[in-house]
Every structure is written in C-alpha cells, then in structure tokens.
VMD Tcl script that draws the C-alpha trace (Angstrom):
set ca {
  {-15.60 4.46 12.97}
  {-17.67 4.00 9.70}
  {-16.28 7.51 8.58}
  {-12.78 5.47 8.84}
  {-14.03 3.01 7.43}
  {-15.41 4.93 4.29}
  {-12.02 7.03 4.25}
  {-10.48 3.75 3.79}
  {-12.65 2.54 1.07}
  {-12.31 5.70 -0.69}
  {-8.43 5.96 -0.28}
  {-7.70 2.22 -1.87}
  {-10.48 2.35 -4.54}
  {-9.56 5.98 -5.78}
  {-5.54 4.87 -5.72}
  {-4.52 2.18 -8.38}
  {-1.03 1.56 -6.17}
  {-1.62 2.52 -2.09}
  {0.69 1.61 0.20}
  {0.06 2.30 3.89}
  {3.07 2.84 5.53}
  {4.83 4.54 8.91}
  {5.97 7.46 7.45}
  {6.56 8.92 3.64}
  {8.92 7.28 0.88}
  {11.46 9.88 0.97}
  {11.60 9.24 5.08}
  {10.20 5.87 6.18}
  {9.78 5.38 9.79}
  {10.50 1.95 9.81}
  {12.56 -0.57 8.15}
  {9.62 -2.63 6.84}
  {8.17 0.14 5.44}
  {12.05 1.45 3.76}
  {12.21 -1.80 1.98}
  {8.52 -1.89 0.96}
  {9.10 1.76 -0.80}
  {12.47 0.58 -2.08}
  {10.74 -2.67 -4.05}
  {7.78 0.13 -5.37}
  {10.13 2.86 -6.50}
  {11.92 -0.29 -8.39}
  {8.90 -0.81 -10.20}
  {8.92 2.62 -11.66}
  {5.69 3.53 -11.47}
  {3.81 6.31 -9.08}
  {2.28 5.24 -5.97}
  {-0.02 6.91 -3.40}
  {1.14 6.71 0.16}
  {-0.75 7.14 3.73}
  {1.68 7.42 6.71}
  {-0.08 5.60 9.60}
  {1.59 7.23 12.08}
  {0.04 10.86 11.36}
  {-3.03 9.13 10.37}
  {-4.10 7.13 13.89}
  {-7.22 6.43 13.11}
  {-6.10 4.78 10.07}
  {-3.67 3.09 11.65}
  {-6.02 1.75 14.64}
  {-8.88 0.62 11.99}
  {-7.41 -0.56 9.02}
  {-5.86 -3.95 10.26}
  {-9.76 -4.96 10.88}
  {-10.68 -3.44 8.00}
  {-7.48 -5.61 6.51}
  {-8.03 -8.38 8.43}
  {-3.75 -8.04 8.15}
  {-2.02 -7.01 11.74}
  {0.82 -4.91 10.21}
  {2.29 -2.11 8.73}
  {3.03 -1.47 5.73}
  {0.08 -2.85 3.55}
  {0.33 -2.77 0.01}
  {-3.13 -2.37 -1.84}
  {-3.06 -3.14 -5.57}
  {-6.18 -2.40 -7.96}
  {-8.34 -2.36 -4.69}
  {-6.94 -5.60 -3.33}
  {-4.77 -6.31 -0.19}
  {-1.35 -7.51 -2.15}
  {-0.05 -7.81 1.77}
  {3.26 -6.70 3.67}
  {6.91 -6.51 3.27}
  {8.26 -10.07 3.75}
  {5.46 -10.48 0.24}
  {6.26 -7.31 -1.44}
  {9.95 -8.01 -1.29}
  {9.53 -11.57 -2.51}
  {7.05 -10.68 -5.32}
  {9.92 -7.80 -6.49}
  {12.50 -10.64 -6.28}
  {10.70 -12.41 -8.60}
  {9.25 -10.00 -11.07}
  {5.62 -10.45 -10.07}
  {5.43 -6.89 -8.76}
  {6.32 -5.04 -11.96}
  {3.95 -6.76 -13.55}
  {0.96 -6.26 -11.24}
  {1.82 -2.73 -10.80}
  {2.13 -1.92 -14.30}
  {-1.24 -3.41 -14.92}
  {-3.04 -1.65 -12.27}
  {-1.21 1.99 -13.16}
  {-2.32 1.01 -17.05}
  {-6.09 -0.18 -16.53}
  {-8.69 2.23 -17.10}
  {-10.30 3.77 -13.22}
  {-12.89 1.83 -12.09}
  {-12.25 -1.87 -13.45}
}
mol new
graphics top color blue
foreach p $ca { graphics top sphere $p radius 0.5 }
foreach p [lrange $ca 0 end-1] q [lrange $ca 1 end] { graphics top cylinder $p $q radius 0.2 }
display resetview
C-alpha cells in the first residue's frame, strides 16, 4: 500500500492540474466524470488525467488517501479542489479559470 500511496503523492505533486477520473477525457466512463472534463477543457488549459478504473489500486486507496469517497477528484497545485457537484459550481462562477490558470502559470515546486 505505501507504494500506492507514494504513486499518489508523486502523481498530484508532479501534475499542476490532476484529475482522477473513470475513464479518459475524450471517453469518460461516467457522467460525473463527463461534466468534470467538460468544466476543465472550458478552462483551456492542459490537464493530467488518471482513469481509476484501469488503475484499481488507485482507485481502492486514494479516497483514504483523500479522505473524499468519490470519483472524480480534482487536485489543483497539490491540493484536493474536490468533485463534480464543486468543480461544476466553481466553473459556473469563474473560480476555476482562475485557479487553474494560476497553478498551470506558477513555477514547479511552489
């Protein structure tokens, strides 16, 4: 489990935009996860991707890891942002351009 657990660590601090998700942008496997992608690709900016469903260890550890149940999670600048119901809202708003923006723009490692 700690080689999970390092995976993960590895995966959201290497990736300024990381959203875990069941399955890939260009085919979601879920409709959470289609209007998570949908909200990202509206910011315009590049985003990494993990599909939980290919990935079950991932999948099995990273709620814990999380401490958030569900799929997809949306990890911004190394921080748990949260899930679609949040990610939707946020894009609503405009919050979510901004944040991702900022975290594609700031230099690795702050």
């Amino acid at each position: 489990m700690s080689d999970v657990i390092a995976t993960l660590k590895e995966q959201i601090e290497s990736n300024p935009v990381l959203l875990y998700m069941k399955g890939s942008p260009n085919q979601p496997q879920c409709g959470f996860s289609a209007r998570t992608v949908q909200a990202l690709m509206g910011c315009g900016e590049r985003f990494a991707y993990v599909d939980v469903l290919s990935n079950p260890d991932v999948r099995q550890h990273l709620p814990t890891y999380a401490n958030w149940p569900t799929f997809p999670q949306l990890w911004v600048g190394g921080e748990l942002v949260g899930g679609c119901d949040i990610v939707t809202e946020m894009h609503a708003n405009g919050e979510l351009e901004l944040l991702i923006k900022a975290a594609v723009q700031a230099p690795a490692g702050e």
